[in-house]
C-alpha positions in Angstrom: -28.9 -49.0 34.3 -28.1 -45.3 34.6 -29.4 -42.8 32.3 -27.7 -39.3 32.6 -29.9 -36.2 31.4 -28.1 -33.0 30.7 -31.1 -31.0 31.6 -29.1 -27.6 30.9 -31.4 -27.0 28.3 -34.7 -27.2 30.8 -32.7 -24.8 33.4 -31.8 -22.3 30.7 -35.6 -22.5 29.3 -36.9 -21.8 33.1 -34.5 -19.0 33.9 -35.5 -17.3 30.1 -39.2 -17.3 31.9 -38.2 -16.0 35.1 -36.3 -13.6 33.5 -39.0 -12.4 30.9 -41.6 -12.7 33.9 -39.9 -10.0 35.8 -39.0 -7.8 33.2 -43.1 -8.0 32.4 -42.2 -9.2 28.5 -45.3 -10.3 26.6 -43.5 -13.5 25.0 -40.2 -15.6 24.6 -38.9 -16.5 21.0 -36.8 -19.2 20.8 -34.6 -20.3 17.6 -35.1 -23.8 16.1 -31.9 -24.7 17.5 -32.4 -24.2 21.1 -36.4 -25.2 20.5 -35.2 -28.4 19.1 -32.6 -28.8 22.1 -35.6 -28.4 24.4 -38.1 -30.7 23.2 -34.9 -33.4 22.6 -34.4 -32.5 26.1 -38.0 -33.3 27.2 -38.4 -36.1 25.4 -35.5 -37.9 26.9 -36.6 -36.9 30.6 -40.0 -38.1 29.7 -38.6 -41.7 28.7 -36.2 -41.8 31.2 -39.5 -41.5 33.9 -41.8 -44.0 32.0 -38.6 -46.3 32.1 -38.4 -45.8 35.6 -42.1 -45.8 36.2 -42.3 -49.3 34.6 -38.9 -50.9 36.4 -40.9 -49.7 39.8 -44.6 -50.9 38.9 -42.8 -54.6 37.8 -40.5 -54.5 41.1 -43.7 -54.8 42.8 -46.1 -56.7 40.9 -43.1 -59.8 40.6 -43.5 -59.7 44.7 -47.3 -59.4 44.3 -47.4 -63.6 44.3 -46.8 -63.5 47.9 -49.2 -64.5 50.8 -49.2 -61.8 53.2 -50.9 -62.9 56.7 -52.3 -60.2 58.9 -53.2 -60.9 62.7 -55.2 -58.9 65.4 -55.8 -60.2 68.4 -58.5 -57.8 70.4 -57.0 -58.7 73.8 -59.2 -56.8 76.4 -61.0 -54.9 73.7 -64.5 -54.0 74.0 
């Protein structure tokens, strides 16, 4: 399943801080609108990596159940 992010609102936050750190401003205000946008924003990318997190971590552990079988053989090895 495929869950598409518009993560404009992330860009837009990091280029408002790249901006105000080279113009040497002391702080960034942001309205409620564009506040709420952000943390929407974040919240989504946040659940969209724990979703992914979790579909990886149970890809493996369903394969854990298998016998692995490891050989050496020390041939002229002293």
């Amino acid at each position: 399943m495929q869950n598409n992010i518009n993560t404009y609102p992330v860009q837009q936050f990091i280029e408002q801080v790249k901006i105000a750190d080279m113009t040497q401003q002391r702080e960034i205000k942001l309205d409620i609108k564009t506040a709420k946008t952000l943390a929407f924003t974040l919240g989504e990318m946040a659940a969209k990596l724990n979703q992914d997190y979790e579909a990886f971590i149970s890809k493996f552990s369903d394969s854990s159940n298998q016998n692995i079988e490891v050989r050496m053989e020390g041939g002229k090895f002293r």
